[in-house]
N, C-alpha and C positions, 0 to 999 in steps of 0.2 A: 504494500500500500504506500502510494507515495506520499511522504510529510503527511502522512495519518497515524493515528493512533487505533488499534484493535480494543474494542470495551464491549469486553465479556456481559451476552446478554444475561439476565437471568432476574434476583432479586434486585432491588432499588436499594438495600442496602449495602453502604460503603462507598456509594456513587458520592456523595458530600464531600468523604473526603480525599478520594481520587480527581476532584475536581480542583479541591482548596491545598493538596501537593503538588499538581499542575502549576495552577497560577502562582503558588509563593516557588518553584522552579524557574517558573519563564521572568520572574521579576528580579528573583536573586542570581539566575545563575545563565538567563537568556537562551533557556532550554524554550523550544515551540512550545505552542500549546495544540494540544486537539483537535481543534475545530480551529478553523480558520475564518478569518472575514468574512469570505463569501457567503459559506456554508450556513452561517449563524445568520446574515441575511435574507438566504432564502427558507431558510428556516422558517424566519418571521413570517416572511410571505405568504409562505401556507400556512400556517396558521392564522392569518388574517384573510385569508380567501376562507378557510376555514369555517370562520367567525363569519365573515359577509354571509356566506352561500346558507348558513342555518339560519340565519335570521331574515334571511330573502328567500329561501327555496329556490333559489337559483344558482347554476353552475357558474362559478366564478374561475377562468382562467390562471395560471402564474406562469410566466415565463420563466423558462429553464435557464 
């Protein structure tokens, strides 16, 4: 995977704090993080089409 991270699906547990030695890595030691800009953008996006399309009953696009 390039400039990705592998995160084991399964329980929600521990994801906190695999998130908060991420970020104190990329701020102290300028290790990546994760997710990257983009990704966390279109993240948003769907989930804001998400949110439009249940409260319109309408398909709401996102560009990839």
């Amino acid at each position: 995977m390039r400039g990705r991270w592998a995160i084991a699906q399964g329980g929600r547990r521990g994801l906190f704090k695999l998130d908060t030695e991420n970020v104190v890595a990329h701020l102290l030691d300028g290790e990546p993080l994760y997710v990257n800009l983009a990704d966390s953008f279109y993240a948003l996006q769907v989930a804001e089409a998400l949110r439009q399309a249940a409260r319109t009953g309408q398909v709401v696009l996102v560009d990839p």
